[in-house]
N, C-alpha and C positions, 0 to 999 in steps of 0.2 A: 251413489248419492251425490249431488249436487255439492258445489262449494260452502253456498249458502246453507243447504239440509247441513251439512255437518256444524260449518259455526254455530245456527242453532239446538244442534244437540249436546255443542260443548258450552254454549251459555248455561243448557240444564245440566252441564255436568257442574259447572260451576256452582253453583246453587245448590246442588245437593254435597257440592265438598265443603262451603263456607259456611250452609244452613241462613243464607241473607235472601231476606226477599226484595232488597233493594239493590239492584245490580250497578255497578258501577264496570264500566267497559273496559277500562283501562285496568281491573285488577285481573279482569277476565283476561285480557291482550297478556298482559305480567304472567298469571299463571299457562296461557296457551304458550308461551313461548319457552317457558322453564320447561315447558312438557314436550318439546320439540319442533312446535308448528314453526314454521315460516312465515317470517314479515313479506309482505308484499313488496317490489320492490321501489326504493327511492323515488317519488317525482320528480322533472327537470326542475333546473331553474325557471326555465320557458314556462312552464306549467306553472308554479307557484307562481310567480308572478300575473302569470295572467288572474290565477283564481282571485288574486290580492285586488288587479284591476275589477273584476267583476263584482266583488265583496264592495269595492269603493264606491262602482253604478250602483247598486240595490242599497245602500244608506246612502244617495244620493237627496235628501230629502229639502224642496224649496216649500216657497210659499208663495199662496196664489196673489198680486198685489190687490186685486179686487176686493176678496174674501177674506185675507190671512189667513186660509187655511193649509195647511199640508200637502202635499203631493208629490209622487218620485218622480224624480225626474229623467232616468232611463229604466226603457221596460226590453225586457229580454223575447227576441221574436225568434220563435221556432221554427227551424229547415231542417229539412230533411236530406242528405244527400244522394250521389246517385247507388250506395249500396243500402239506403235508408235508414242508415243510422243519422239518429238525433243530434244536430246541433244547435247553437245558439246565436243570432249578430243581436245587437242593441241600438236601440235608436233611441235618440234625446226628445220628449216630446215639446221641446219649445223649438225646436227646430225646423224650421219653414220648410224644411227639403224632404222631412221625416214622411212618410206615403201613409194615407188612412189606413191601404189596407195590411202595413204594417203595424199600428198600432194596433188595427181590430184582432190579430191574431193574437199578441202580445195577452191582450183582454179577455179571448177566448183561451186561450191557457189558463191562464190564473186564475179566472171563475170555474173552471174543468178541475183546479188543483183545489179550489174552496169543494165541490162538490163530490169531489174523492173524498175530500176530508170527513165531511159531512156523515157519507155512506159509511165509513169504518167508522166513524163515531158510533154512527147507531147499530150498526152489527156488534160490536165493541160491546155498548150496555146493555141489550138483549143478550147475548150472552151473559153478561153477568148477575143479571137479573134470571136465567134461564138454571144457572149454578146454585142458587142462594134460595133461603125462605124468604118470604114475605117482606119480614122485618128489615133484610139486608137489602131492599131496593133498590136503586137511586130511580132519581123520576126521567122519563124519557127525556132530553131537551127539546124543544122545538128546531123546526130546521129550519122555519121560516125566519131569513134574519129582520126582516123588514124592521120590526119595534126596534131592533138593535141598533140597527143604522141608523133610524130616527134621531134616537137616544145622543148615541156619539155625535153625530152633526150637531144637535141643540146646545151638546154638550160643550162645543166645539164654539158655537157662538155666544154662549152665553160668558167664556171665559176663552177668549182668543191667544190667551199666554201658554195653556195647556194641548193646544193645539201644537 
C-alpha cells in the first residue's frame, strides 16, 4: 500500500474513532502520532525560507495604472529537469527582460490548474448527486466561466476600490 493509501485509510480511521464528519488534519496528525506514525522529517532553513520567498511572489499583487485593476505581479514558470522532475523559476511580468514565452507557459499552467479543477468539481457533484435521492441534489455548476468573468470585471470598474 502506497504512503498516501495508508494516510487515507487512517483519515477513515479517524472518523470512525471521533464519529466527526468534519475532519480537521491536525487532530488527525495529533492522534497518528500518539499511535506511533512518524513525522516527516524537518525542512531546511534553505527550504523555508525559500517557500516564504515564493508565498511573498504569489501575493505579490499590483495595479494596472491605466485600469486600476489587479494583477500579480510574478507568475511561477514550469521546467522540467534533466531527471524530469517538476520545478519552478518566476519571472516579474513588468519586466522588460521577462521572454513571452515564459509567461505563455506560466498561463498555460494555471489555466491547466483552473481546468483540473473544474473536471474534479464536476466528477465531485455527479457523484454526489449519484449517492443521494432527488431531493438531495445540488444543481450541476456550469463550467463555462465566461458570465463570471464578465461579472467580476464590471464589478471591478464599477467600484475600483474593490478591486
Amino acid at each position: 500500500m502506497s504512503k498516501v493509501a495508508e494516510r487515507q485509510k487512517f483519515i477513515r480511521h479517524w472518523m470512525d474513532v471521533t464519529s466527526e464528519s468534519e475532519i480537521n488534519m491536525d487532530d488527525v496528525a495529533r492522534l497518528a502520532m500518539k499511535m506511533g506514525w512518524k513525522a516527516p522529517p524537518p525542512i531546511t532553513e534553505q527550504d523555508r525560507l525559500a517557500q516564504l520567498f515564493k508565498d511573498a511572489a504569489r501575493q505579490d499583487i499590483r495595479h494596472d495604472k491605466k485600469t486600476g485593476r489587479p494583477y500579480r505581479g510574478y507568475h511561477a514558470v514550469p521546467k522540467h529537469n534533466a531527471e524530469g522532475q517538476l520545478s519552478f523559476s518566476y519571472i516579474d511580468i513588468d519586466d522588460p527582460k521577462a521572454k513571452p514565452e515564459s509567461f505563455r507557459k506560466a498561463c498555460v499552467m494555471r489555466r491547466e490548474q483552473s481546468v483540473g479543477d473544474m473536471v474534479q468539481l464536476r466528477l465531485d457533484q455527479v457523484h454526489w448527486n449519484d449517492q443521494r435521492p432527488g431531493e438531495q441534489h445540488v444543481e450541476l455548476l456550469p463550467a463555462d466561466m465566461e458570465f463570471d468573468l464578465e461579472l467580476r470585471f464590471a464589478s471591478m470598474d464599477d467600484n475600483p476600490k474593490a478591486a
